[in-house]
VOZALO-454406 format. One record per residue (C-alpha): residue number from 1; residue in one letter; x, z, y. Coordinates in Angstrom, 1 decimal, padded with zeros to 4 digits, m for minus. Each point is the difference from the previous one (the first is absolute). Last residue first. Layout:
N
   k r   east     up  north
 NUM A      X      Z      Y
...
//
This chain:
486
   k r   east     up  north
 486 X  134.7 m006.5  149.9
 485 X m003.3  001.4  001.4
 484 X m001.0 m002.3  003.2
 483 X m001.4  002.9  002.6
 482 X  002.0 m001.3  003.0
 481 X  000.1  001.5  003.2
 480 X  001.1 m002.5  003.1
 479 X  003.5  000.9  001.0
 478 X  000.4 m001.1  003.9
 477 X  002.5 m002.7  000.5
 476 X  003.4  000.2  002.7
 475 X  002.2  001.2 m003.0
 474 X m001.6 m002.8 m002.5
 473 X m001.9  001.1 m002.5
 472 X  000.7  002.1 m003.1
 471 X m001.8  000.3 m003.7
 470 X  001.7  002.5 m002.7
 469 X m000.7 m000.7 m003.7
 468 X  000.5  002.3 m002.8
 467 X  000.7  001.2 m003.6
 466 X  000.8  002.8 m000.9
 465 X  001.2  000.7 m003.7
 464 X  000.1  002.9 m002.6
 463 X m003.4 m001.5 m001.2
 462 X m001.9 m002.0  002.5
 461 X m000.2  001.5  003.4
 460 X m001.4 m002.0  002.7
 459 X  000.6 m000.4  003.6
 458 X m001.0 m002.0  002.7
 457 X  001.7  001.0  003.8
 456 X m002.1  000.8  002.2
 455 X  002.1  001.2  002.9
 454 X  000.8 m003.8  000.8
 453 X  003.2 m000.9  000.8
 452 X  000.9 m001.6  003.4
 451 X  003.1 m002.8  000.1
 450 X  003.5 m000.9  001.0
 449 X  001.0  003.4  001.5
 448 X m000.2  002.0 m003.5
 447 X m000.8  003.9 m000.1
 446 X m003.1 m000.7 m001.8
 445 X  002.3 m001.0 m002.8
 444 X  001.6  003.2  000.0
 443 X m003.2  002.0 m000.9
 442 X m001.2 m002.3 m002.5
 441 X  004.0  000.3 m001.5
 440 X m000.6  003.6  000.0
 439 X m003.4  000.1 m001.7
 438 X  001.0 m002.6 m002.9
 437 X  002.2  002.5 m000.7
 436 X m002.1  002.5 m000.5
 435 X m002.3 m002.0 m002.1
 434 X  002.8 m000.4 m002.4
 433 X  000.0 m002.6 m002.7
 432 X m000.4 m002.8  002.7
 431 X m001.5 m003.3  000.1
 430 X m000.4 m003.0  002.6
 429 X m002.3 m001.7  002.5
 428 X  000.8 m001.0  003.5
 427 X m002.2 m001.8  002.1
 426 X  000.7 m001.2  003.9
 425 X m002.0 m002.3  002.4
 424 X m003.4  001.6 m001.7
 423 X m002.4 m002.3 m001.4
 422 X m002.5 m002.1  001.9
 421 X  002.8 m002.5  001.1
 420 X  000.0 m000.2  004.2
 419 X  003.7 m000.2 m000.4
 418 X  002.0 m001.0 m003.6
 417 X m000.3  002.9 m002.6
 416 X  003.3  001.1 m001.5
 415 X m000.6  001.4 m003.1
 414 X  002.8  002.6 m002.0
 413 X  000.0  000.6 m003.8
 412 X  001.1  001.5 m002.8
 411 X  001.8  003.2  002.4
 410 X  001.9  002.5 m002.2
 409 X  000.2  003.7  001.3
 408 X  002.5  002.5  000.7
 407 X  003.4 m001.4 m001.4
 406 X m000.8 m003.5  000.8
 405 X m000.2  001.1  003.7
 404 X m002.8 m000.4  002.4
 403 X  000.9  000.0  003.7
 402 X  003.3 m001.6 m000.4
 401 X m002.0 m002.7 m002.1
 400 X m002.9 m000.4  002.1
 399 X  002.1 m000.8  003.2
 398 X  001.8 m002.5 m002.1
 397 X m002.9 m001.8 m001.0
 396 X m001.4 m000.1  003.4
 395 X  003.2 m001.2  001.5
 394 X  000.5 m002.9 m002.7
 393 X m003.8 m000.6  000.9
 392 X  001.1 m001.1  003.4
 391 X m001.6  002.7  003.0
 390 X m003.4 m001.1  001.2
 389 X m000.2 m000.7  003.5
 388 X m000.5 m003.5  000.4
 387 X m002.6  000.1 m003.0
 386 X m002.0  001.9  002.5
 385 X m000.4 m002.9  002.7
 384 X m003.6 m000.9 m000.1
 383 X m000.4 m002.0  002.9
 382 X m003.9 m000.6  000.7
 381 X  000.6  003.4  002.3
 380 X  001.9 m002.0  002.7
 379 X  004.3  000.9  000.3
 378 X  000.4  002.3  002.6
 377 X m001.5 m000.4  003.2
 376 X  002.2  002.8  002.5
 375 X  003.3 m001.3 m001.9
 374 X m000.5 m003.7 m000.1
 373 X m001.1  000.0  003.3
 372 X  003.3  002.0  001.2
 371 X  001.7 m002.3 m001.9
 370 X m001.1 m003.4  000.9
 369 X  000.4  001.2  003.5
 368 X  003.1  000.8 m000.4
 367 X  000.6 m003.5 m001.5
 366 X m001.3 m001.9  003.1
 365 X  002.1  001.6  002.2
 364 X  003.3 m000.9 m002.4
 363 X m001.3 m003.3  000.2
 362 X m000.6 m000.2  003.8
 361 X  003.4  001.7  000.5
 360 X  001.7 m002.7 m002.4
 359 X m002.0 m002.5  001.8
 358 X  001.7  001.1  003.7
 357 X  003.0  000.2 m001.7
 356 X m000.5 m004.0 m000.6
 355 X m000.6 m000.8  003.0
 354 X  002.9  001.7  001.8
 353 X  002.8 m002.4 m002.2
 352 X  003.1  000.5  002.6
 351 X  001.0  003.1 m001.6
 350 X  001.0 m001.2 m002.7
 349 X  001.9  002.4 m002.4
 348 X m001.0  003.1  000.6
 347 X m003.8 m001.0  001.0
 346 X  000.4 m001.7 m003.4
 345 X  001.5  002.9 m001.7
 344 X m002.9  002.4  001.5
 343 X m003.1 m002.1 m000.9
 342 X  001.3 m000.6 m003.6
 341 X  000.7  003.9 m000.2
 340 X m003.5  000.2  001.6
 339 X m001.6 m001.9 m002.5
 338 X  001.6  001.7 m002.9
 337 X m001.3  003.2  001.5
 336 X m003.6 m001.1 m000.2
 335 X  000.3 m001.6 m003.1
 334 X  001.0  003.6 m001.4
 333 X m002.2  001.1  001.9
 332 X m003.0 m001.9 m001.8
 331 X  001.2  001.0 m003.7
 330 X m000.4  003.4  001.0
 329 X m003.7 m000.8  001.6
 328 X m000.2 m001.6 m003.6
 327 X  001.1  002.6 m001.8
 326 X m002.1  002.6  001.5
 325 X m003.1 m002.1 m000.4
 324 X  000.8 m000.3 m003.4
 323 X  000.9  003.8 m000.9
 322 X  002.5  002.5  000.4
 321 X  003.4 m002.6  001.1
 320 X  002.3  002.3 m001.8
 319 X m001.3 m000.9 m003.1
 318 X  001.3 m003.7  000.2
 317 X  003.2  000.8  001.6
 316 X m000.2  002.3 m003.6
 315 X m000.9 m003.0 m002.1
 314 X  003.0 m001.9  001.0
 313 X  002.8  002.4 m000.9
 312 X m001.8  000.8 m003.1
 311 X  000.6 m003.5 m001.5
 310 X  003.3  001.1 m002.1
 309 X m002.1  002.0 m001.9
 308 X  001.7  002.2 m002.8
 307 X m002.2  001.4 m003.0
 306 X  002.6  001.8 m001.9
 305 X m001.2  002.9 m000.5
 304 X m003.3 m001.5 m001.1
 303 X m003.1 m000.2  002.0
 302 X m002.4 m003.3 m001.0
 301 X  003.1 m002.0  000.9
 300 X  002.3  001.0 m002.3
 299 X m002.0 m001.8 m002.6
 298 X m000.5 m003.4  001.5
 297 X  003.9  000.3  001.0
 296 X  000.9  000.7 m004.0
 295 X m002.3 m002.8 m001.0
 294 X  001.7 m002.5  002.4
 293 X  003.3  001.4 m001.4
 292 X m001.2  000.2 m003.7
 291 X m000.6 m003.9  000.0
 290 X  003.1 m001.5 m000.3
 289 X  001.9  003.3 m000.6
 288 X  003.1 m002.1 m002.0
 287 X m002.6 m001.6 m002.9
 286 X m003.0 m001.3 m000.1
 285 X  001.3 m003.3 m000.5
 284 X  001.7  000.9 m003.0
 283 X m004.1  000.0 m001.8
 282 X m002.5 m001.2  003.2
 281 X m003.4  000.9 m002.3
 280 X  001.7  002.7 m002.6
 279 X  001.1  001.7  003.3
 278 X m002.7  000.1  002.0
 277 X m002.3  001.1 m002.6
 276 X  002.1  003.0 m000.5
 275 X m000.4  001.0  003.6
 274 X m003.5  000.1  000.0
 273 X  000.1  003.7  000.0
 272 X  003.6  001.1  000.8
 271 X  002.2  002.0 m003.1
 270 X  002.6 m003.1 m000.2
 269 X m000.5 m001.8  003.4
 268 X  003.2  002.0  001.4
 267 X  002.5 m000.8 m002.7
 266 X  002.1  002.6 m001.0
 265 X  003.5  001.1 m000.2
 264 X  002.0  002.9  000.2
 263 X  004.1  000.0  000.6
 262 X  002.0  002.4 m000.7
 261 X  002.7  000.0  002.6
 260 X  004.1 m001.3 m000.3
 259 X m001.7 m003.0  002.1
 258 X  002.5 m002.7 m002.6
 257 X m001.7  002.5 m003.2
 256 X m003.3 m000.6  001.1
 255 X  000.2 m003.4  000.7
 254 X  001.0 m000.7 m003.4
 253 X m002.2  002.7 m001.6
 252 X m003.0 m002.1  001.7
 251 X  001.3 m003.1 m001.2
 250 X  000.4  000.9 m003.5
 249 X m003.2  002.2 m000.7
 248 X m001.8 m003.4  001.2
 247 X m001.3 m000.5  003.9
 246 X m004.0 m000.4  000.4
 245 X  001.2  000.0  003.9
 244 X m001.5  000.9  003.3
 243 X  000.2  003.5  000.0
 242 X  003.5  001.9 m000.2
 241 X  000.0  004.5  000.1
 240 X  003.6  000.9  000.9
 239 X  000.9  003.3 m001.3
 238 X  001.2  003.2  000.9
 237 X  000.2 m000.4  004.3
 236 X  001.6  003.4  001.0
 235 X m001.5  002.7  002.3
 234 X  000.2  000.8  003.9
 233 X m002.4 m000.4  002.6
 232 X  003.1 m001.3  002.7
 231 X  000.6 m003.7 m001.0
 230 X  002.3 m001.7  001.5
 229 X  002.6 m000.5 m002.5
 228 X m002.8 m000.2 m002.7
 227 X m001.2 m003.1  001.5
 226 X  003.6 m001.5  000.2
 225 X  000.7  000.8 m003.9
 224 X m003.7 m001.6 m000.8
 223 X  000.6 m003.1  001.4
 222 X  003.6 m000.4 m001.2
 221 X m001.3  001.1 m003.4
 220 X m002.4 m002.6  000.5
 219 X  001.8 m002.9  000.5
 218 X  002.8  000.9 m002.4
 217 X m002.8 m000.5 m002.7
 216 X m001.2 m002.9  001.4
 215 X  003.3 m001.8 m000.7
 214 X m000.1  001.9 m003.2
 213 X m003.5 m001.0 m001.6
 212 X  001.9 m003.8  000.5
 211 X m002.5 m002.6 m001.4
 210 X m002.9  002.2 m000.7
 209 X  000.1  001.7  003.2
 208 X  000.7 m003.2  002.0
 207 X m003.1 m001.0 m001.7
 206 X m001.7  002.9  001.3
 205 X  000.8  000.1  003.6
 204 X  003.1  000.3  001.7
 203 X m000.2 m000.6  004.1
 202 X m000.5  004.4  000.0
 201 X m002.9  001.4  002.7
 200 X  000.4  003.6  000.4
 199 X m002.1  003.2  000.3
 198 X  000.3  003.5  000.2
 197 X m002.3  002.9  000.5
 196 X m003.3 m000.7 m001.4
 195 X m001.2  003.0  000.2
 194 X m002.7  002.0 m003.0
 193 X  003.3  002.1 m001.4
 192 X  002.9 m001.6  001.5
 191 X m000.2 m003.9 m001.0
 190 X  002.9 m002.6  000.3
 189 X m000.9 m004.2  000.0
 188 X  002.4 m002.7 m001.4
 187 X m001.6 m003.2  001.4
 186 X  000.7 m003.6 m002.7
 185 X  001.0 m003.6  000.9
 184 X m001.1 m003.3 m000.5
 183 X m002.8  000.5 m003.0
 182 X m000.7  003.6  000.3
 181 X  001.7  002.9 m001.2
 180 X m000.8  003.4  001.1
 179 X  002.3  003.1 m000.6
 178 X m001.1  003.5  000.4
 177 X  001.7  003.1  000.9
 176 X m001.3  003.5 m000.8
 175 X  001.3  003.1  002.6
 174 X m001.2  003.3 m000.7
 173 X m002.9  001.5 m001.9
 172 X m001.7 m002.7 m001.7
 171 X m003.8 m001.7  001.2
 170 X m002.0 m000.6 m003.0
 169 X  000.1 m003.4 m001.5
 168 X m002.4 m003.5  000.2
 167 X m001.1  000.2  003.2
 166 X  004.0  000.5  001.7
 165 X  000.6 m003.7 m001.7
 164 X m003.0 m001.5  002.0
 163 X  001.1  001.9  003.2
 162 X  003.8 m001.3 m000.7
 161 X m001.0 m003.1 m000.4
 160 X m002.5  000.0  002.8
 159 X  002.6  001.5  002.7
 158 X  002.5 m002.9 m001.3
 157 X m002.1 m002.5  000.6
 156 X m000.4  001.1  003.6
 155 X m003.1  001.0  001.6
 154 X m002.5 m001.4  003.0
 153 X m003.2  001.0  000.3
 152 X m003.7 m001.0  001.0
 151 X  000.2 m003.8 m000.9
 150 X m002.3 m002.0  002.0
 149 X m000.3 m003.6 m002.5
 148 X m002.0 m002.4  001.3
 147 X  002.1 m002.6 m001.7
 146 X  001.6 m000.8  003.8
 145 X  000.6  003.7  000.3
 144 X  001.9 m000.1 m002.7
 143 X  002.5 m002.8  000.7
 142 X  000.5  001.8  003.7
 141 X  000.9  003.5 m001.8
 140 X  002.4 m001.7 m002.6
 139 X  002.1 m002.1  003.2
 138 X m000.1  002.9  002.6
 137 X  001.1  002.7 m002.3
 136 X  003.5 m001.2 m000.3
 135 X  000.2 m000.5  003.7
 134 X m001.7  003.7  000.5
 133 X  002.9  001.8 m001.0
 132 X  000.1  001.8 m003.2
 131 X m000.6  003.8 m000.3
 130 X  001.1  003.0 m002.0
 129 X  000.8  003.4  001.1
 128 X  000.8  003.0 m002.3
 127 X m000.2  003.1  001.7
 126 X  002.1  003.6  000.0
 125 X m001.4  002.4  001.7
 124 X  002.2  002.9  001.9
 123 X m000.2  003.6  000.6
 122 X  001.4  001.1 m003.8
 121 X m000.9 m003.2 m002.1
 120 X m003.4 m001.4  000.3
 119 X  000.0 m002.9 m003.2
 118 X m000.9 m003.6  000.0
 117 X m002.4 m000.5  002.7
 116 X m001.7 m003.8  000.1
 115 X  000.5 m002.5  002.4
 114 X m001.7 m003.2  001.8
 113 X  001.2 m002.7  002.1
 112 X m000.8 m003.4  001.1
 111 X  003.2 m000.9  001.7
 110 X  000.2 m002.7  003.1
 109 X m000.5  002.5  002.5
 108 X  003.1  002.2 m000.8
 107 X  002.6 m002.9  001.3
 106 X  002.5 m001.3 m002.5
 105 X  002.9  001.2 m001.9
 104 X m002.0  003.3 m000.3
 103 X  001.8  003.2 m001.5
 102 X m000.1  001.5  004.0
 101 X m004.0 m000.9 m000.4
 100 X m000.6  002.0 m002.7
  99 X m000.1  003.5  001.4
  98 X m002.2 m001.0  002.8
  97 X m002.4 m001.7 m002.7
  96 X  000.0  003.0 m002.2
  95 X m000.5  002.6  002.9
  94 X m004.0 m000.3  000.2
  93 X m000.5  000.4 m003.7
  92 X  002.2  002.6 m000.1
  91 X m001.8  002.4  002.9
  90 X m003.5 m000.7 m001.8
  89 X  001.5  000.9 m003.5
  88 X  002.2  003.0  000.9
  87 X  002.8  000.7 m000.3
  86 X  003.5 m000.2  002.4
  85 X  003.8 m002.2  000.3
  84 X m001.8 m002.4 m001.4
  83 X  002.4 m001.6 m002.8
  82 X  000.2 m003.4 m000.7
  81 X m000.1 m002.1 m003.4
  80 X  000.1 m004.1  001.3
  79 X m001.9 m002.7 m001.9
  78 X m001.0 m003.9  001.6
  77 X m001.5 m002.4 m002.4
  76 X  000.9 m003.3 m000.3
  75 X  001.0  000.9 m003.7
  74 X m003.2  002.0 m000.5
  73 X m001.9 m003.2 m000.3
  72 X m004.0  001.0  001.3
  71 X m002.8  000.9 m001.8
  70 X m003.2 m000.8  001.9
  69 X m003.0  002.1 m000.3
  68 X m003.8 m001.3 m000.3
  67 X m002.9  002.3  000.2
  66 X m003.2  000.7 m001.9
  65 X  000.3 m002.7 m002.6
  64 X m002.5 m002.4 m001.5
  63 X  001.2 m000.9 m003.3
  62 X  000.0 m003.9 m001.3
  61 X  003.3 m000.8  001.5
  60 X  000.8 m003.2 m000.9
  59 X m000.7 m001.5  003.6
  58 X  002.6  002.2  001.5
  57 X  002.8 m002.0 m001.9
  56 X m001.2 m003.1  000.9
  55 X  000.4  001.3  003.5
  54 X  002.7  001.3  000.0
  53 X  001.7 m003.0 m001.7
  52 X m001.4 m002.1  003.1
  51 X  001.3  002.2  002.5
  50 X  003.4  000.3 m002.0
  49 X  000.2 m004.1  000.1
  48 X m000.8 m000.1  004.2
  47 X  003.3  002.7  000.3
  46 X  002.1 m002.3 m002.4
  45 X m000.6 m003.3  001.9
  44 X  002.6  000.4  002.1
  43 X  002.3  000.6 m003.1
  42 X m000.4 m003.4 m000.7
  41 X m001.9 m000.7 m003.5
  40 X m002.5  002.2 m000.4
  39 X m002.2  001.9 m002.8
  38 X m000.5  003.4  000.3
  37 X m000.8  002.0 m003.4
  36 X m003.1  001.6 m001.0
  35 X m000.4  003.3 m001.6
  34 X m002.8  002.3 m000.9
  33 X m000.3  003.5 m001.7
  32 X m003.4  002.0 m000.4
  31 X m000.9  003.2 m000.6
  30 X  002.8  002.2 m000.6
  29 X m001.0  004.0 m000.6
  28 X  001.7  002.6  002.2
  27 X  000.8  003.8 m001.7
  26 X m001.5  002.3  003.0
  25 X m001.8 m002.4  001.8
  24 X  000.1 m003.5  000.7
  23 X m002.3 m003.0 m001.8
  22 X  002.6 m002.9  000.7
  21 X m000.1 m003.8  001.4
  20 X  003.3 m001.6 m000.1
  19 X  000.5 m003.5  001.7
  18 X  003.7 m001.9 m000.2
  17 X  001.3 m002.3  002.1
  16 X  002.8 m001.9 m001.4
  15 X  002.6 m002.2  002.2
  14 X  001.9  003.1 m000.1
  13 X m001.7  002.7 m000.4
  12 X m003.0  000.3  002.5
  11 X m002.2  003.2 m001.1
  10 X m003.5  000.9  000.4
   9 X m001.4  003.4 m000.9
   8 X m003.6  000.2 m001.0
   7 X m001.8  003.9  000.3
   6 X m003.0  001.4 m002.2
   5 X m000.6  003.1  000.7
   4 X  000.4  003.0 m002.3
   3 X  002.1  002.4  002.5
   2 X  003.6  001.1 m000.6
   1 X  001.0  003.8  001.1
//
């Protein structure tokens, strides 16, 4: 389920860098839209000219966002389908990187990874990966963090195409294909039921389209022929679905008749709040996905189906540290062993230079002792270090989602409340026709890792309706009782 937050989604297209700043939840609503275009004239300037761009772009934005995400170019991205010889969620998410490596023309360390589960099948699971390796990363991530920008996901324009496009229809029984164009190329994406099972970058975007509908016609039925080789959940692909495009009647029967499909079309910003106002302000510019893919990424990242993260990988060494102090005596060893590799290769090497092991033993010496003080004193009580523990809002949003479902209950709002705020760390108000449900979703919510609910929850009946609000604290924080009547 899709919270209402409000989410911007930067994007680096070309020499463009485009801002989108959305309201998320169940159908998302476009805020704002901002370009600005680099400016340079050697290509060794080009990194310095994005910064700049990004920065006039950023300065437009009139709408304070909870989080940023950054949509990356699914053409550098990386996308095998494998099959885990068990089930299981935990036991998966563990064996996708194993699994992936022997598809790897380079070493497993320089992937940022994440997954999703397409369909269990007899004994086995069968997973789309997707990842991009951390040189294409690098350049984007750098330029943001310079603008003071901390983005808390990662996704691919194709995910937030297909998330956006997914918002607007009911999920179909079977296999639905969907073609984006863009610009300079175009991603041909297969759904089963609520998975995104298949995707594919094609070097043909939307002008090629126009010029030669069956150039990229023979593109995709090559595409689709070789997915459908492979694919084990059976079903036929009816149509092709095409966003993108305001094609006429002539084009699209054109392209249809060279695919030998029916072919659907639609244009993604048609049906979005805001999004008519985009188009009558940039006219043919807004055309090819140029701003639903940054739209699509802001939306799939409030806890869509399709709400990959290529920064995972990172955040869980993060987690896996328990706490500042913990992470720092981590970070400390890790020092501490470098040392002594350095110590250990010199003595190796040269053994003639005495003085200078005996430094690398003081040093090392000296660090243990940094350590063990470090771990006996703690950090000093004038350090307040509880924003280091919190979990991302992305998390937090997901985590309300799965525990929460559309079909039970609809959440209007959710508060995050900064430490040492008055208010409770957590709120969640929402509605439900059914007290009983509301009951069961209380129930399962209190079941949750990431944070402590309150037993009082606020309730009140108005009509056939319930509506409520549920306070929770921080797993390690006592619940103070609240008498504040919703």
């Amino acid at each position: 389920m899709a919270f209402g937050a409000k989410v911007a989604a930067v994007e680096f297209a070309g020499d463009e860098v485009r801002v989108v700043v959305a309201k998320t939840g169940r159908r998302p609503e476009l805020l704002e839209a901002h370009a600005a275009t680099a400016v340079y004239e050697t290509p060794e300037g080009r990194s310095e000219a994005l910064g700049r761009a990004l920065d006039e772009a950023l300065g437009l934005v009139r709408t304070r966002p909870s989080a940023f995400v950054f949509c990356a170019d699914t053409s550098r991205a990386t996308v095998r389908t494998l099959i885990v010889p068990f089930r299981g969620a935990g036991r998966v998410a563990k064996a996708v990187p194993f699994e992936i490596e022997s598809h790897l023309p380079f070493p497993l360390e320089e992937l940022m990874l994440d997954h999703r589960v397409v369909a269990e099948i007899g004994g086995e699971t069968e997973v789309l990966a997707v990842g991009m390796r951390r040189t294409h990363l690098d350049g984007p991530l750098g330029l943001l963090e310079a603008a003071g920008v901390a983005p808390e996901a990662v996704n691919l324009d194709v995910c937030g195409l297909t998330a956006l496009w997914r918002a607007k229809r009911r999920p179909a029984k079977g296999l639905e294909a969907v073609l984006h164009l863009r610009e300079n190329g175009a991603c041909l994406a297969v759904m089963h039921q609520r998975a995104l099972a298949f995707f594919r970058y094609l070097p043909m975007g939307g002008p090629a389209l126009c010029a030669n509908p069956a150039r990229v016609a023979r593109e995709v039925q090559n595409t689709l022929r070789s997915f459908m080789a492979q694919w084990r959940g059976g079903g036929e692909i009816a149509e092709l679905n095409l966003t993108g495009a305001d094609l006429t009647p002539e084009e699209v029967e054109a392209f249809s008749q060279a695919l030998s499909l029916p072919v659907v079309p639609s244009v993604l910003l048609d049906g979005v709040r805001g999004g008519a106002v985009i188009r009558r302000r940039d006219g043919d510019g807004a055309r090819f996905n140029r701003w639903e893919a940054a739209l699509g990424v802001a939306h799939a990242a409030s806890g869509t189906d399709f709400s990959f993260d290529l920064l995972q990988t990172e955040r869980s060494w993060e987690r896996s540290a328990g706490g500042l102090v913990a992470h720092l005596l981590f970070s400390a060893c890790i020092g501490l062993v470098l040392v002594f590799g350095w110590f250990f290769y010199y003595y190796e090497t040269s053994a003639r230079n005495a003085s200078m092991t005996e430094e690398m033993r003081a040093r090392i010496e000296l660090l243990k002792g940094e350590i063990d003080t470090m771990s006996k004193a703690g950090l000093g009580p004038d350090v307040d270090v509880t924003s280091f523990g919190d979990p991302p809002v992305i998390d937090l949003l997901t985590e309300i989602g799965k525990r929460m479902p559309e079909k039970k209950v609809t959440v209007t709002e959710v508060k995050i409340s900064p430490p040492g705020a008055q208010s409770p760390w957590l709120s969640i108000s929402g509605e439900t026709p059914n007290a009983a449900d509301f009951n069961a979703v209380f129930e399962d919510l209190k079941k949750s890792a990431m944070f402590k609910v309150a037993d009082d929850a606020n309730i009140k009946l108005q009509g056939a309706k319930t509506f409520f609000r549920v306070r929770a604290v921080r797993p390690h924080e006592e619940v103070v009782s609240n008498e504040e009547k919703p």
